[in-house]
C-alpha positions as CSV (number, residue, x, y, z in Angstrom):
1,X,108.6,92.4,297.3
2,X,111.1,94.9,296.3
3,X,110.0,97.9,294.0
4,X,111.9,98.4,290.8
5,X,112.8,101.8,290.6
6,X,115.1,103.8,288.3
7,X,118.4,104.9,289.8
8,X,119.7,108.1,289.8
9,X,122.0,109.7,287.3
10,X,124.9,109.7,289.7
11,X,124.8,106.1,290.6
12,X,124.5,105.7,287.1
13,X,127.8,107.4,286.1
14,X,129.5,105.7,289.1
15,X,128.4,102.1,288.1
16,X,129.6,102.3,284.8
17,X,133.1,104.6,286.0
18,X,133.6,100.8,287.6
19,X,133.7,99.6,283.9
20,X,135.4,102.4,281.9
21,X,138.1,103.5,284.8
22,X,139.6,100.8,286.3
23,X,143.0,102.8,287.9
24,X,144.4,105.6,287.1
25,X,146.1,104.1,283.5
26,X,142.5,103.7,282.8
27,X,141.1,107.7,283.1
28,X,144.8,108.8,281.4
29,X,143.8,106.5,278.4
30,X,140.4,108.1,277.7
31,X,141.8,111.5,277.7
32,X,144.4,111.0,275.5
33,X,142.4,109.3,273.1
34,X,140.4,112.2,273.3
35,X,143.3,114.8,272.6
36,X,144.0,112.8,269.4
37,X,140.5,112.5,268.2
38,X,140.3,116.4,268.5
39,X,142.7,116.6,265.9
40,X,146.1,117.5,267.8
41,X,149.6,117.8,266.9
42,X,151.4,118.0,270.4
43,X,150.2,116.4,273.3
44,X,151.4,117.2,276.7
45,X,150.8,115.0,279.6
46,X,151.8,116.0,283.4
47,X,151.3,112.7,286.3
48,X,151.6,113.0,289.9
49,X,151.8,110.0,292.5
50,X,151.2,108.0,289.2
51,X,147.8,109.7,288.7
52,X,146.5,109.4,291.8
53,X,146.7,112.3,292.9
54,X,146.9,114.3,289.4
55,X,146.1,113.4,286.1
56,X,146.6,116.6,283.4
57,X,146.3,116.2,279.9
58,X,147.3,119.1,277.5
59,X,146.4,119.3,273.6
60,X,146.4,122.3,270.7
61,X,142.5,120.3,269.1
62,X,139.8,121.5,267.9
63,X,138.9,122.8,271.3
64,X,135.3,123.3,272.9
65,X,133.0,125.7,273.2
66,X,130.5,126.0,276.7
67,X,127.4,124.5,275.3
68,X,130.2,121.9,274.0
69,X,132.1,121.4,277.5
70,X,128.4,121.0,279.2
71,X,127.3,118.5,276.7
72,X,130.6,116.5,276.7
73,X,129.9,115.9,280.6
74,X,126.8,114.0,279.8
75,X,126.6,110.2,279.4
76,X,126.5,109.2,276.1
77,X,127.1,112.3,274.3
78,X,129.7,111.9,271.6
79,X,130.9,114.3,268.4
80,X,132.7,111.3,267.0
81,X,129.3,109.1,265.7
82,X,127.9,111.8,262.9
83,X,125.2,108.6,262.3
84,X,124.2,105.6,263.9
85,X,126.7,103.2,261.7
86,X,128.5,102.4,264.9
87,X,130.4,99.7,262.8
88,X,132.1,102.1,261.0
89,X,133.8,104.3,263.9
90,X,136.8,105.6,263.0
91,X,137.7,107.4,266.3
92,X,139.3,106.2,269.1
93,X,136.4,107.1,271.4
94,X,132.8,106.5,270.5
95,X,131.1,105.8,273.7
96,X,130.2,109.0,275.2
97,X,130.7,107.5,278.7
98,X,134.7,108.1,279.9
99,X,134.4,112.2,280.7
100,X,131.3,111.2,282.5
101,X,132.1,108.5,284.3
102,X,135.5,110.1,285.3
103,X,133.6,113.1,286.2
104,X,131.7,110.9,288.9
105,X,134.3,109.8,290.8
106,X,136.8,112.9,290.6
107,X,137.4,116.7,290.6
108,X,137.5,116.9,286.9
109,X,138.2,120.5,285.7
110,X,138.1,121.2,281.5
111,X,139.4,124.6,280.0
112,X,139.1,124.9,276.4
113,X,139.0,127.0,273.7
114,X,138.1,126.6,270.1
115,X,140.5,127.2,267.9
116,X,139.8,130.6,265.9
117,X,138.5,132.1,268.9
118,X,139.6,134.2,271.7
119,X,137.6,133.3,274.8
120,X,138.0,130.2,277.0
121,X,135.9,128.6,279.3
122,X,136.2,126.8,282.1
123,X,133.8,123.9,284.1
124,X,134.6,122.1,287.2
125,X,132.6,119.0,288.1
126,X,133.6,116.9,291.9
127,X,132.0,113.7,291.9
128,X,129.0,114.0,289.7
129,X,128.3,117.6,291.3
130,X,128.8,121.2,289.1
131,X,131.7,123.6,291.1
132,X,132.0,126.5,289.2
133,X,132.0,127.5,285.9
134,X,133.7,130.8,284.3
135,X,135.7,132.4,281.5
136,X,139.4,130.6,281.3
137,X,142.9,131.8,279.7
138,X,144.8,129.6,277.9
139,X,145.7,128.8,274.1
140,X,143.8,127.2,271.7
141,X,142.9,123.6,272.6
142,X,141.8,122.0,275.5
143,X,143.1,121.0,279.4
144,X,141.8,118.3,281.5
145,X,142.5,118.3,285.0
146,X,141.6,115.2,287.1
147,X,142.5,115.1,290.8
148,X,141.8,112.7,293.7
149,X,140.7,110.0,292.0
150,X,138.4,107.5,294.1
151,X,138.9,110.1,296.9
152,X,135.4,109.9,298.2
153,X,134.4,105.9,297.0
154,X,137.3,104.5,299.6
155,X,136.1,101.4,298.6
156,X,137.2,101.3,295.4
157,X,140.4,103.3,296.5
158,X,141.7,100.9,298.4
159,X,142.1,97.9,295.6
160,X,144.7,100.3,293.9
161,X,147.9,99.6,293.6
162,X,151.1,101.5,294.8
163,X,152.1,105.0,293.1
164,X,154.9,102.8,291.8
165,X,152.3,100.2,290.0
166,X,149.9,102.8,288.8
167,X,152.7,104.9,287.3
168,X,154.1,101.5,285.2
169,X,150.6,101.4,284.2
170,X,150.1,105.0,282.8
171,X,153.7,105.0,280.9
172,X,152.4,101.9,279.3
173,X,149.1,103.7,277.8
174,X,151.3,106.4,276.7
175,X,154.0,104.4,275.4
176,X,151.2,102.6,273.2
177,X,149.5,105.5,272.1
178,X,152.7,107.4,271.2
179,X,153.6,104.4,268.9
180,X,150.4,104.3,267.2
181,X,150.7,107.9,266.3
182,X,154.0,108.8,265.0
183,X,152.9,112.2,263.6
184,X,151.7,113.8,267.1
185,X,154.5,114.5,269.9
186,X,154.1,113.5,273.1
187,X,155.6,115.1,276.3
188,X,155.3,113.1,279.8
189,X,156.0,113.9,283.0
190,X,156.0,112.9,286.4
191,X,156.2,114.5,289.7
192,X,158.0,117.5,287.7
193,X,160.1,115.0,286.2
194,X,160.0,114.7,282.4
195,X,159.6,110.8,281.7
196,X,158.9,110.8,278.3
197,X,159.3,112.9,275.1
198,X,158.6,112.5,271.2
199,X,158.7,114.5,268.8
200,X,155.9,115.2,266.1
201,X,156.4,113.6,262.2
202,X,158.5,110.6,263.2
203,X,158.7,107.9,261.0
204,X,157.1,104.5,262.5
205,X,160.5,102.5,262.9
206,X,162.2,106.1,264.6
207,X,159.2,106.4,266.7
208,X,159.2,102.4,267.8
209,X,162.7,102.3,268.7
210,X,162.7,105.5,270.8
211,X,159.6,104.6,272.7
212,X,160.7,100.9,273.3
213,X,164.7,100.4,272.9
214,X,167.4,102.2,270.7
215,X,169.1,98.6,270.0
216,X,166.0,98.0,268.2
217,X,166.3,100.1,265.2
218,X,169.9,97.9,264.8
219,X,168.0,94.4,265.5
220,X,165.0,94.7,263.7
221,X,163.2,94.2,260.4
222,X,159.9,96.3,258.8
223,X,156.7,94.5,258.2
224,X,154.9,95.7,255.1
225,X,152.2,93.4,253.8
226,X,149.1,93.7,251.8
227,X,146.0,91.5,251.3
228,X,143.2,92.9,249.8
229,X,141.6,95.7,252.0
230,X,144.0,94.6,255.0
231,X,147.4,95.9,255.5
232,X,149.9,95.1,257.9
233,X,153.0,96.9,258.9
234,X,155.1,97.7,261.6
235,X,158.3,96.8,263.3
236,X,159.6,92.8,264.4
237,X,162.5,92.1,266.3
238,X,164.9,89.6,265.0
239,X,164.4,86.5,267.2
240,X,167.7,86.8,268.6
241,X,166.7,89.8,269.9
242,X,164.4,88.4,272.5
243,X,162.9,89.1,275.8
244,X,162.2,86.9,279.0
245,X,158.3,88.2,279.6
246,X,155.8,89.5,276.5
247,X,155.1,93.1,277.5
248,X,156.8,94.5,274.4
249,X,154.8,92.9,272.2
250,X,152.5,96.0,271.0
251,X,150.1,95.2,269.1
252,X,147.1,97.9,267.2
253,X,144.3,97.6,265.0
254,X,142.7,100.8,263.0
255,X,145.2,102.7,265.4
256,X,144.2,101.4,268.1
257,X,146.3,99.4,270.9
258,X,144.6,96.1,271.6
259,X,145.8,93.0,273.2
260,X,144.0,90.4,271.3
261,X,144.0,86.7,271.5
262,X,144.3,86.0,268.0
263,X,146.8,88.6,267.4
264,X,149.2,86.9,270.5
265,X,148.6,83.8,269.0
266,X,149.5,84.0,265.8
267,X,152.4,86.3,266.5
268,X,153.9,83.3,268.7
269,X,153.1,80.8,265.8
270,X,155.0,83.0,263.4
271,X,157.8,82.7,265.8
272,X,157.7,79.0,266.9
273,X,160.8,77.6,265.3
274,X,163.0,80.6,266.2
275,X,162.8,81.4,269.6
276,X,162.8,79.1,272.5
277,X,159.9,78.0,274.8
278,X,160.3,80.7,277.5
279,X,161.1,83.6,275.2
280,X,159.2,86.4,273.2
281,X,159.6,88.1,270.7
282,X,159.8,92.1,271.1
283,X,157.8,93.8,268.1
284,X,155.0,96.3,267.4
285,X,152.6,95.7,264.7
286,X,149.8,97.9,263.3
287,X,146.9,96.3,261.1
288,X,144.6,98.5,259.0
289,X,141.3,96.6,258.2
290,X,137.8,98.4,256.9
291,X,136.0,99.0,259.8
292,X,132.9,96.7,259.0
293,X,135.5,93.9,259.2
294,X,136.3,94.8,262.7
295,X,134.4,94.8,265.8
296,X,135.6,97.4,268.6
297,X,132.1,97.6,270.8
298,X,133.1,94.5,272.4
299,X,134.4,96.4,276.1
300,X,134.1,99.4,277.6
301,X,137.5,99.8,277.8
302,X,137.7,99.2,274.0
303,X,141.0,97.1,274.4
304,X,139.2,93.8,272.7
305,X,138.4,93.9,269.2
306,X,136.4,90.7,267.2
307,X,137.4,89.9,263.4
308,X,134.8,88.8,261.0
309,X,137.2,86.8,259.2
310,X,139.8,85.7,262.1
311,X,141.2,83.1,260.1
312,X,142.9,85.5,257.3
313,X,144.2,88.1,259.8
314,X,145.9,85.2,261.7
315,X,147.1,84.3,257.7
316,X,148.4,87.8,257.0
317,X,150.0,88.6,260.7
318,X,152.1,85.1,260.6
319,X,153.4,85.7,256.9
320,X,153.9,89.0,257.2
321,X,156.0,88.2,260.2
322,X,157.7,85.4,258.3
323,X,158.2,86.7,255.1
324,X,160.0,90.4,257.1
325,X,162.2,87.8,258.8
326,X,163.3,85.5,255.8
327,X,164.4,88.9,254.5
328,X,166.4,89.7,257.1
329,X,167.4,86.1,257.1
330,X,171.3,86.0,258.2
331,X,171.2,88.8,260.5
332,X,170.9,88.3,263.9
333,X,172.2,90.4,267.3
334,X,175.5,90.8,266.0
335,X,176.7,92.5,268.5
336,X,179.0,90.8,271.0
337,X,178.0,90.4,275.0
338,X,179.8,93.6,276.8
339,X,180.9,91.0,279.5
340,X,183.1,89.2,276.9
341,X,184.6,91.9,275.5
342,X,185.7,93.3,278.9
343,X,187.3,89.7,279.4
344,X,189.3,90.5,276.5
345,X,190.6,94.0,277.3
346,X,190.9,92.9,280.9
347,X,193.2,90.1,280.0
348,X,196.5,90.1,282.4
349,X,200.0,89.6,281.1
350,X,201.4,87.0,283.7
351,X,205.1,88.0,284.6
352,X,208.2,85.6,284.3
353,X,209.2,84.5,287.4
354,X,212.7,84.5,285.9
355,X,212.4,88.7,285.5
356,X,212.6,90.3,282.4
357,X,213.4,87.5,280.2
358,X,214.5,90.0,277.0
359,X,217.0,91.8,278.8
360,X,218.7,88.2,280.2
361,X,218.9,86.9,276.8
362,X,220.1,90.3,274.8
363,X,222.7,90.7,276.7
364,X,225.3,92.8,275.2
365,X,227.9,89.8,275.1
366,X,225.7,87.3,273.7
367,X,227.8,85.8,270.6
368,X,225.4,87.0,266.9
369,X,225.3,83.1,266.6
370,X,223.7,83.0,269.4
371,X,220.8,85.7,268.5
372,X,218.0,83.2,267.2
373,X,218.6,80.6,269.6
374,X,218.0,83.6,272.1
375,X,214.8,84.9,270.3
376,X,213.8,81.5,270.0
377,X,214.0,80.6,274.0
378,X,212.3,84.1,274.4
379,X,209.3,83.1,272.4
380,X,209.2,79.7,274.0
381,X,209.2,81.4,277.6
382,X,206.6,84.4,277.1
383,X,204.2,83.3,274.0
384,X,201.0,81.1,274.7
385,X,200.4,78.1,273.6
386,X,198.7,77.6,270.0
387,X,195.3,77.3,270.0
388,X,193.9,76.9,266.5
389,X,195.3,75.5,263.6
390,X,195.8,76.3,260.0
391,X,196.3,74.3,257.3
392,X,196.7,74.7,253.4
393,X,193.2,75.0,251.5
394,X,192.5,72.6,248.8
395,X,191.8,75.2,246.5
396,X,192.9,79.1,246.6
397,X,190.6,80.8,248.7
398,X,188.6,83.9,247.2
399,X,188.4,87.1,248.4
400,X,186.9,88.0,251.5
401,X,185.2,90.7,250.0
402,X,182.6,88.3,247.8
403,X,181.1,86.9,250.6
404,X,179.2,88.8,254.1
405,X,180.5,86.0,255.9
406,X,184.0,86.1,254.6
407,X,186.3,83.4,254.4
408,X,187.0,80.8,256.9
409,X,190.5,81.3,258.5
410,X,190.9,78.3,261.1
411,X,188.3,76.7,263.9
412,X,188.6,77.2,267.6
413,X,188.1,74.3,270.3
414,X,186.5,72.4,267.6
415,X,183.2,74.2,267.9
416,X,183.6,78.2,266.3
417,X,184.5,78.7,262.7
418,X,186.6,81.6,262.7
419,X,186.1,83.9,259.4
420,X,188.1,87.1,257.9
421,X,184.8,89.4,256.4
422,X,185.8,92.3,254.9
423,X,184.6,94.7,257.1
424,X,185.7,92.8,260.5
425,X,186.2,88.9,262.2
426,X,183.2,86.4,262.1
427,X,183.2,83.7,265.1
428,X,180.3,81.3,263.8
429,X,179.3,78.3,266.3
430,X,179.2,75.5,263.5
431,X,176.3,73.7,265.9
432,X,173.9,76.3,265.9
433,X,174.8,77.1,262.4
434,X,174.0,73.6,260.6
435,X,171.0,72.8,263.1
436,X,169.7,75.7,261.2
437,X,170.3,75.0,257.7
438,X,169.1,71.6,258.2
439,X,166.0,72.3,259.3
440,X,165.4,74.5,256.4
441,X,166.6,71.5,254.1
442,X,163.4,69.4,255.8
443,X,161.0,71.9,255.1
444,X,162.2,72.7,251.6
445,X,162.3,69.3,250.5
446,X,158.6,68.9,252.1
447,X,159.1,67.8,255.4
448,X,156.7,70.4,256.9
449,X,154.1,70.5,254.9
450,X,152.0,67.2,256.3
451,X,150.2,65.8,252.8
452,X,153.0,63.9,251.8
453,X,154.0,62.9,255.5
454,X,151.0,61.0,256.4
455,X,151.4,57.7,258.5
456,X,148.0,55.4,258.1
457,X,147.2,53.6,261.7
458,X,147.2,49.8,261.5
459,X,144.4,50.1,264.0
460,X,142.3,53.9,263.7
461,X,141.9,55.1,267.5
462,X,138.4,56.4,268.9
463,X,139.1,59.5,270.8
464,X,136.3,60.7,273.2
465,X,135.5,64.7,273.4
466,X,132.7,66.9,274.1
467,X,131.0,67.9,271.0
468,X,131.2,70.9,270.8
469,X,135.0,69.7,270.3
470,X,134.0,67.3,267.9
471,X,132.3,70.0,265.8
472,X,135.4,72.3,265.7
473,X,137.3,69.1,264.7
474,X,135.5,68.1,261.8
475,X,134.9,72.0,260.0
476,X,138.8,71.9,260.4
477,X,139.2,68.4,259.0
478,X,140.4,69.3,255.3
479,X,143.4,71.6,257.1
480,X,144.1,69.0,259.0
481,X,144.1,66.5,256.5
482,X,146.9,68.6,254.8
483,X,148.8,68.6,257.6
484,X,148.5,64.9,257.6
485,X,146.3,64.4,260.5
486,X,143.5,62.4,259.0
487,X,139.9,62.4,261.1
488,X,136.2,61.6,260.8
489,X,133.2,61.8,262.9
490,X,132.2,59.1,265.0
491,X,129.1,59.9,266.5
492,X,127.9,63.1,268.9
493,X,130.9,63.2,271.3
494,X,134.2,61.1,269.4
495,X,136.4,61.2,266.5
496,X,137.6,58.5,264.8
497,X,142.0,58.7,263.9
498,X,142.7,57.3,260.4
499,X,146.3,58.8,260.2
500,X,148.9,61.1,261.8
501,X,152.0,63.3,260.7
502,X,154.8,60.8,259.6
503,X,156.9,63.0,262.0
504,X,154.8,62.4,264.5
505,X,154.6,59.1,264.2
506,X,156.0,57.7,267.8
507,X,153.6,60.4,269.2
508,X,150.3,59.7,270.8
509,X,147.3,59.6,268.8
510,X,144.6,60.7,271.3
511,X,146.5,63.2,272.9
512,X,147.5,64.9,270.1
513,X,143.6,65.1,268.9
514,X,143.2,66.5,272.5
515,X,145.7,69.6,272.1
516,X,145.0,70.1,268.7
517,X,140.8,70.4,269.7
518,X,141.9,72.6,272.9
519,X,143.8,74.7,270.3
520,X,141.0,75.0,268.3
521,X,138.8,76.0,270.8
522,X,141.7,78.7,272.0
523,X,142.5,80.3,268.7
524,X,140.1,79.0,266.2
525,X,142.6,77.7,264.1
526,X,144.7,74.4,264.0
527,X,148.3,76.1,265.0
528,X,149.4,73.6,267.5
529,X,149.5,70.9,264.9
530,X,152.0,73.0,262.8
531,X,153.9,74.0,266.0
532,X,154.7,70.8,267.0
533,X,155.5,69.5,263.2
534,X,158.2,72.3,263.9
535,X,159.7,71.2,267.4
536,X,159.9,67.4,265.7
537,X,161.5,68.8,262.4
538,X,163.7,71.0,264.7
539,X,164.3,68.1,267.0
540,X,165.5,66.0,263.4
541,X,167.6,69.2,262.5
542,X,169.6,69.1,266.2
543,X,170.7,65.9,266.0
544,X,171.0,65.9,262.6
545,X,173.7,68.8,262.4
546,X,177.2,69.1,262.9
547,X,178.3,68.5,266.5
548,X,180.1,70.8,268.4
549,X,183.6,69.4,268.7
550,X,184.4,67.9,265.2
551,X,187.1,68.9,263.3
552,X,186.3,70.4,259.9
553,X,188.4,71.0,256.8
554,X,188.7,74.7,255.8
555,X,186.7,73.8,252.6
556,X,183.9,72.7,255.2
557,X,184.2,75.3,256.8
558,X,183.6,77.6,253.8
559,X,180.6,75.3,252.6
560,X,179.1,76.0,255.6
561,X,179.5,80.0,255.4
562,X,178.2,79.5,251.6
563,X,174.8,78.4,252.7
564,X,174.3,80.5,255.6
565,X,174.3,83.3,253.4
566,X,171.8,81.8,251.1
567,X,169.5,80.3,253.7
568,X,166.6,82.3,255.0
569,X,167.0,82.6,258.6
570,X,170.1,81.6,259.4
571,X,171.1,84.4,261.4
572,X,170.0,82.1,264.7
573,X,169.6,78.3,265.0
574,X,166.4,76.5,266.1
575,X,166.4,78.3,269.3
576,X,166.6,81.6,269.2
577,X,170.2,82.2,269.7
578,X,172.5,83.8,267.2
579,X,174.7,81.9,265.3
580,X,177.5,83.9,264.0
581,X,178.5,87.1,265.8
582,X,180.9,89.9,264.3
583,X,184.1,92.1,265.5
584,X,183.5,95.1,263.2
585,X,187.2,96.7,262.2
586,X,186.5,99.6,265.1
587,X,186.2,96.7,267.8
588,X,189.4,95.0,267.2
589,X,191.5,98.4,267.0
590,X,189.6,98.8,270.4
591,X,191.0,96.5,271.9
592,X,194.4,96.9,271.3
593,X,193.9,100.9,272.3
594,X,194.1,101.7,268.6
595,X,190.9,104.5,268.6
């Protein structure tokens, strides 16, 4: 038989460097964390061949002393657990493992220099084995150099990805912990190019937009909500301001950047009825919890965190993110496509084939009698055709002035309301518009809210699951009950249907347990039944609204305007996409070469 035997420290360090540095994203993550817990207010980051062949990481800290550099190279030496309450860490780093574990798989060289003091030192550890160690000079704080990473484990080299792909992935981790730390500047470069800059003492919504888009800060509403000892903030993108994949979603708890089940969940929940199916939203969202509330030991690589109450932060995130967007309720991406405003400056003048029509009919004998049927066969020759229609209001219209959306002017092709505002023209698509306020009507009036929509079953239906299943179903019953879906256990592995949503009521039964169990499971919490309450209300709202193509009067028209600007929301239909746009003043004198 095989002797048990204690492995060495090296193997040690390697085995859990498999764990804690992943790629080179992962090692550039540990050290910056480590700049910031050292207290530093300009951080200074220099990348070359994405980190694989350099990874250098600059701060003005605390800075280290010898005995403190030697230590720090140790496995599971830490200054950031004073006591063993490792539930109450309020540090990024807690571990005592990454400079280690780095250390063993790379030439790792550290130069600091406490501040107050006016010696450096300098240690250089390649692949678990001490270099040289020696006086350094260099200002207060501390410099981590780490090169040829996975130089001499070629097995673990050659999983890596391109220069190209590691690079993405080490912007990323600075991107993220730039954003989560608005009052420290960060400086990135890359191959002597400088990638990234930020300066120190931003303010969260300046530091969000520079770090993820400038539109942003235009197309974007703050988050600020409090419950108890939890507080969530940050920045949420209107939903008409949308992207195609989910990687700017940024999401941080206790200041730090996590990407947490839960957290994705319920931001898509809070979104469900705004966006469509294969788009997501762009935000960044910071929630401050007491640390006994939260775990962060879960990984290694300290990107998973556990809740000990997951139901209320999935509460708090998707009415925080609702109750921010219901403020900024008519705005949406206002700003029209760049494409369709070339059209318009682009738009040719087609000649007369008959020359220049002005010049034949002013001709300096033409009779004055004959002067307006001349301007008259000149207008009918060279102006196009109408294409709207006016006609006299019922009652005098009010000012433009009183109302954001202004005052409806006339309708184009039957389908876009077109409104004077006072600062600029309103094109509203009248579809998109009502299919909106509709669906706002249903939930007002109670649609959406499942304990006065319940639909009995003539016959219940037994639906088989595993129960383990069952046992999720039934602590969740009373919520579901309220959102109409009435259950009760029938035996170890099935559930017995009394009723379902009124709005769900052609739906199937037993499928619809199925999902709602596989949801619960998922998320802990019962969020597909509400999600697909919305897609039927929304559903009800589409073909429920006002077609595109119907004539309207202008006092329809204006109706319409009047409860968009009342309505939370109503800024984009069911869908995601913008219902009204807006030529500001500055736009239109554009176009006609005016500025």
């Amino acid at each position: 038989m095989r002797v048990i035997r204690r492995l060495p420290e090296t193997l040690i360090n390697r085995i859990a460097a498999g764990e804690v540095v992943e790629r080179p994203a992962s090692a550039l993550k540990e050290l910056v964390e480590n700049a910031i817990d050292a207290g530093s207010g300009q951080i200074h980051v220099r990348l070359s061949e994405g980190g694989l062949a350099l990874i250098e990481v600059s701060d003005d800290g605390c800075g280290m002393d010898p005995a403190e550099i030697e230590l720090a190279l140790a496995r599971h030496a830490t200054s950031k657990l004073p006591d063993e309450a490792i539930e109450e860490v309020e540090t990024l780093g807690f571990r005592g493992e990454a400079l280690p574990s780095i250390a063993s798989v790379a030439r790792v060289t550290i130069e600091s220099r406490p501040q107050g003091s006016a010696d450096g030192w300098r240690r250089v550890i390649d692949n678990g084995a001490l270099v040289s160690e020696g006086p350094a000079a260099l200002p207060p704080g501390t410099r981590v150099r780490v090169e040829q990473l996975f130089e001499k484990i070629p097995a673990r080299r050659k999983f890596l990805r391109s220069a190209r792909s590691e690079w993405a992935a080490s912007l990323d981790v600075v991107r993220r912990l730039a954003m989560a730390r608005p009052d420290i500047g960060f400086t990135l470069e890359h191959d002597g190019r400088r990638a990234l800059q930020v300066q120190p003492d931003d303010t969260l919504a300046t530091r969000v937009a520079q770090l993820v888009a400038r539109e942003l800060a235009g197309n974007s509403v703050a988050v600020d909500l409090v419950r108890g000892e939890y507080h969530l903030t940050g920045v949420a993108g209107l939903p008409t301001y949308n992207r195609g994949v989910a990687d700017h979603q940024y999401l941080f708890v206790n200041g730090r950047p996590v990407k947490d089940r839960l957290l994705i969940g319920a931001v898509r929940g809070a979104y469900a009825d705004m966006l469509a199916r294969d788009r997501h939203a762009v935000l960044a969202l910071f929630l401050q919890v007491p640390g006994s509330e939260v775990d962060v030991n879960v990984h290694p690589a300290k990107t998973e965190v556990r809740f000990r109450d997951p139901q209320l932060v999935r509460g708090l995130v998707v009415s925080g993110l609702r109750h921010a967007l219901s403020s900024g309720d008519r705005r949406s991406a206002q700003a029209p496509s760049a494409s369709a405003m070339a059209a318009w400056q682009a738009e040719p003048v087609a000649p007369s084939p008959q020359g220049n029509i002005f010049a034949q009919q002013w001709r300096p004998e033409a009779r004055v009698s004959d002067a307006g049927q001349a301007w008259r066969g000149y207008e009918q020759a060279v102006m196009a055709p109408l294409a709207g229609r006016a006609e006299v209001a019922s009652e005098p219209v009010a000012a433009s002035a009183q109302h954001p959306l202004g005052v409806a002017r006339g309708q184009v092709a039957n389908t876009y309301i077109v409104a004077e505002a006072e600062d600029g023209l309103v094109i509203v698509d009248q579809h998109a518009a009502h299919e909106r306020l509709v669906l706002e009507r249903l939930r007002a009036a109670g649609a959406g809210q499942g304990a006065s929509a319940s639909q009995a079953l003539l016959l219940p239906e037994v639906v088989d699951l595993e129960e383990v299943a069952c046992d999720r179903l039934q602590e969740a019953a009373d919520k579901l009950a309220e959102f109409g879906l009435v259950l009760e256990r029938f035996g170890p592995g099935a559930v017995l249907v009394r009723a379902i949503p009124a709005a769900l009521g052609k739906g199937d039964p037993i499928q619809l347990v199925r999902d709602v169990a596989d949801d619960l499971a998922q998320t802990g919490d019962a969020l597909l039944l509400g999600e697909k309450l919305d897609l039927i209300l929304a559903t009800m709202a589409c073909h429920g609204s006002v077609r595109a193509g119907r004539t309207l009067s202008v006092v329809e028209m204006n109706a319409l305007l009047r409860e968009m600007e009342v309505t939370p929301r109503s800024g984009q239909c069911n869908h995601g996409r913008p219902t009204w746009v807006k030529l500001a003043h500055g736009d239109i004198e554009k176009l006609f070469g005016r500025k």
